[in-house]
C-alpha positions in Angstrom: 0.0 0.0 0.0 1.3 3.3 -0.7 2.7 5.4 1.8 -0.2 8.7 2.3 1.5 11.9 2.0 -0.6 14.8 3.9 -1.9 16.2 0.5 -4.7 12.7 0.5 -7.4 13.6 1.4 -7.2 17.2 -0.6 -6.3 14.9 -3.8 -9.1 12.8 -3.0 -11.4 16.0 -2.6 -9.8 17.4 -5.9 -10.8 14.1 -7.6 -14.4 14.2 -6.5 -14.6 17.8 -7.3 -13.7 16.8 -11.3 -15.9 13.9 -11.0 -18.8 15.9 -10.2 -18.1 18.6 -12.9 -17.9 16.3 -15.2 -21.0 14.1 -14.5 -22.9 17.9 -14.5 -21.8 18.8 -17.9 -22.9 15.5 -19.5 -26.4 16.4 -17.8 -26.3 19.8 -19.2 -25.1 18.5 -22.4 -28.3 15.7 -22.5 -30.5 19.1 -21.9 -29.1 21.2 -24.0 -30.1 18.2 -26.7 -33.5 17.9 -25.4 -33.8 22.0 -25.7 -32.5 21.7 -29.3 -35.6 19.1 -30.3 -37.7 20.6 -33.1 -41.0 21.9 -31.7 -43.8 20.9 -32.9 -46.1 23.5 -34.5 -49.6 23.3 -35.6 -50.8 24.8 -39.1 -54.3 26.0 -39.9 -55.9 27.3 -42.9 -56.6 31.4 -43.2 -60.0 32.1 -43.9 -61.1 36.1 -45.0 -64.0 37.4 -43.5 -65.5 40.2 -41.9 -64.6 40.9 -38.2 -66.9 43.0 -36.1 -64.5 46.3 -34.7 -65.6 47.6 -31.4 -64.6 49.6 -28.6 -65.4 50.3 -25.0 -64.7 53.1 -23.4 -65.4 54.9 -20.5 -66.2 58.3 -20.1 -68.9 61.5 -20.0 -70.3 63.4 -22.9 -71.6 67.0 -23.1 -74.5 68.5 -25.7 -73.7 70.9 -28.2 -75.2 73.5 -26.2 -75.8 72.7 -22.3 -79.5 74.6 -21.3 -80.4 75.2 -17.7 -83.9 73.8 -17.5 -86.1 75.4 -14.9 -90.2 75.4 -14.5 -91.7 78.9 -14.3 -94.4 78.1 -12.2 -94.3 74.7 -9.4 -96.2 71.8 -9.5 -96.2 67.9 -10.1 -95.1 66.7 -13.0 -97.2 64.6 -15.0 -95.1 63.4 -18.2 -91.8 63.7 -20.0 -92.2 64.3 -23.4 -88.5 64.2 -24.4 -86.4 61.3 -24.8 -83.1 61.0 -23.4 -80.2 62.8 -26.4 -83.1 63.6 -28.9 -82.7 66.9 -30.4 -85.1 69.7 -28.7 -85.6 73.4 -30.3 -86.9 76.3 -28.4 -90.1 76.0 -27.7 -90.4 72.7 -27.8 -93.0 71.4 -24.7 -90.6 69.0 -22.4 -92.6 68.8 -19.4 -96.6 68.5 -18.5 -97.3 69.5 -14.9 -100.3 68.5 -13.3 -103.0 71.4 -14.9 -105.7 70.5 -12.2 -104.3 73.4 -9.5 -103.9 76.1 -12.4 -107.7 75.1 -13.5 -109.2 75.6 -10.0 -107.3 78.8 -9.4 -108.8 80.0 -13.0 -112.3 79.0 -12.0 -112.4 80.7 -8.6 -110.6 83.8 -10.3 -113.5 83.7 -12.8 -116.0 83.5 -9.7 -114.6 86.3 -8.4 -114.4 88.4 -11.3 -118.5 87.6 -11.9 -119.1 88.6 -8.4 -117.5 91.9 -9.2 -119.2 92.7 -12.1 -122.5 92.0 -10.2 -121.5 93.9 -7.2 -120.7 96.8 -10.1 -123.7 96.8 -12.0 -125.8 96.6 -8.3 -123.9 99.9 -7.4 
């Protein structure tokens, strides 16, 4: 048996060291061959047609011209007669309020004024 010089067990650990590199590069070598396989790809045929185009997007629009819309006299409202982004021109009759309040009043003004006419002619 040979004599064992102090350097042994650094040899020995040298000798495992190579042993390892060497097994590692034949791995990377095997997967570098695997990486290098041809993929496979798939093939289908083009067909021209018409695709629908569309976008969403979010956000706020404004009129043309932006009109301040405010009743001259109070009262329920009875019926829209607008839709929503049609086109209105001056004039135009967006709102019904409830007429049965403005009737009564004109009645009982009428009453009035035929009491004063009586009470005119009597004097």
């Amino acid at each position: 048996m040979p004599a064992m010089h102090s350097n042994g067990p650094v040899a020995l650990f040298a000798a495992a060291a190579v042993w390892t590199a060497l097994l590692a590069g034949c791995a990377r070598e095997e997967a570098q061959t695997q990486a290098q396989a041809v993929p496979e790809v798939g093939v289908v045929q083009v067909i021209q047609q018409d695709v629908p185009l569309y976008s969403e997007h979010v956000g706020t629009t404004a009129g043309l011209v932006t009109a301040k819309i405010q009743a001259q006299v109070s009262g329920y409202l009875v019926q829209r007669r607008y839709t929503e982004g049609a086109f209105v021109r001056k004039g135009d009759v967006l709102f019904e309020i409830d007429p049965r309040p403005f009737r009564a009043a004109l009645d009982k003004a009428k009453g009035e004024l035929g009491k004063a006419r009586a009470q005119l002619e009597k004097a």
